[in-house]
C-alpha positions as CSV (number, residue, x, y, z in Angstrom):
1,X,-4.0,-10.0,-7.3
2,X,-7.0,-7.7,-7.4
3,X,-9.5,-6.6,-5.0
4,X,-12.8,-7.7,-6.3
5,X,-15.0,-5.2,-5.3
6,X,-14.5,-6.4,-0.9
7,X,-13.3,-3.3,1.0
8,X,-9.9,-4.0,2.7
9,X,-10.2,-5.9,6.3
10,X,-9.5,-2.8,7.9
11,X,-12.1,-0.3,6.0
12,X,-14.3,-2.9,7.2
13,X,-13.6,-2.9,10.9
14,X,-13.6,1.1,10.8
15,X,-17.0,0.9,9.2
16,X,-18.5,-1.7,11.9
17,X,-16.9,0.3,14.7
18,X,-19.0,3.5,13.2
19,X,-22.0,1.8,13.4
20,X,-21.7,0.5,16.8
21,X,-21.6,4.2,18.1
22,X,-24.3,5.6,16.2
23,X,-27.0,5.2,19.0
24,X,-27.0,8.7,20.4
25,X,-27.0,9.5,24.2
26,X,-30.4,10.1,26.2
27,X,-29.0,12.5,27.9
28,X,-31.1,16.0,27.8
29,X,-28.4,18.2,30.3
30,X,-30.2,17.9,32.8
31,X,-27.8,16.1,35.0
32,X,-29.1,15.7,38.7
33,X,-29.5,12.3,40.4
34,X,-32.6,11.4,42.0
35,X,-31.2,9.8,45.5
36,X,-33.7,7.7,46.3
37,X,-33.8,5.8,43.0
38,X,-30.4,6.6,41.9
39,X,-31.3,7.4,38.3
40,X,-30.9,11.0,36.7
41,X,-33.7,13.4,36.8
42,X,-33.1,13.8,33.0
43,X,-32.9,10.7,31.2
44,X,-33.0,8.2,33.8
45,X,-30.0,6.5,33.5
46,X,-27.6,5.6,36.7
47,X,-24.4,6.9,37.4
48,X,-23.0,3.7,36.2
49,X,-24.9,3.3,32.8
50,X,-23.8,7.0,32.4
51,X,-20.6,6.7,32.9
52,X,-20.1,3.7,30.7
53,X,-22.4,5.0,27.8
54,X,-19.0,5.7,25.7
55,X,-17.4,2.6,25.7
56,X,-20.8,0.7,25.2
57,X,-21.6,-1.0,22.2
58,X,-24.9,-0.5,19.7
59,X,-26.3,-3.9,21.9
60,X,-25.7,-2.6,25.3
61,X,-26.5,0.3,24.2
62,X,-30.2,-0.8,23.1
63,X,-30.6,-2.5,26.4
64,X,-29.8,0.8,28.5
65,X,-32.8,2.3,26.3
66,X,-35.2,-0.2,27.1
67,X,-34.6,-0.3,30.8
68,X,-34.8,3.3,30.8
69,X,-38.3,2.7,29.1
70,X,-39.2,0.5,31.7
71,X,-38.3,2.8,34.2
72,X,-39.8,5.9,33.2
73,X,-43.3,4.0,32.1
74,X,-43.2,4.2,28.6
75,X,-44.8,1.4,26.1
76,X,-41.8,1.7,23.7
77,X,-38.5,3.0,23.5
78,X,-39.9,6.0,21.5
79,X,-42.5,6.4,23.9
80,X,-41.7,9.8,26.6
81,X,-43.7,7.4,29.3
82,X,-43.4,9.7,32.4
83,X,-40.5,12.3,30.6
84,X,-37.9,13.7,32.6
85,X,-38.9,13.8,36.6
86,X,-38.6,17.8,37.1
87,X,-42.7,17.5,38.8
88,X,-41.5,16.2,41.9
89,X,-38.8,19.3,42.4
């Protein structure tokens, strides 16, 4: 029997795994936590969204963005909105 051109099942699973990690982290090292809001200083995440990051998926991962976009101000999830919050140091 011959392959017909279709990667083998596993190719396939390797590949989809790749592309489920290929949303980068926010994070821009600068690691301190804001303790009124909870959310890092640098790219607004919480200790738990940062902490999970690795295991999330390309999905949860997209949903972490946009409620960081919400929460810094920003009209997109390209859009800097209020940046990092170093002023209020």
């Amino acid at each position: 029997m011959s392959n017909t051109g279709s990667k083998p099942a596993t190719q396939d699973a390797i590949q989809q795994a790749l592309l489920e990690q290929m949303i980068c982290s926010p994070c821009i090292s600068v690691c301190v936590v804001d303790q009124p809001t909870g959310y890092c200083k640098g790219c607004w995440r919480t200790m738990d969204e940062i902490a999970e990051w690795p295991r999330m998926m390309r999905q949860q991962r997209i949903e972490v963005l946009e409620r960081l976009a919400e929460r810094r101000g920003a009209s997109s999830l390209t859009d800097r909105g209020r940046g990092p919050m170093l002023a209020a140091d």
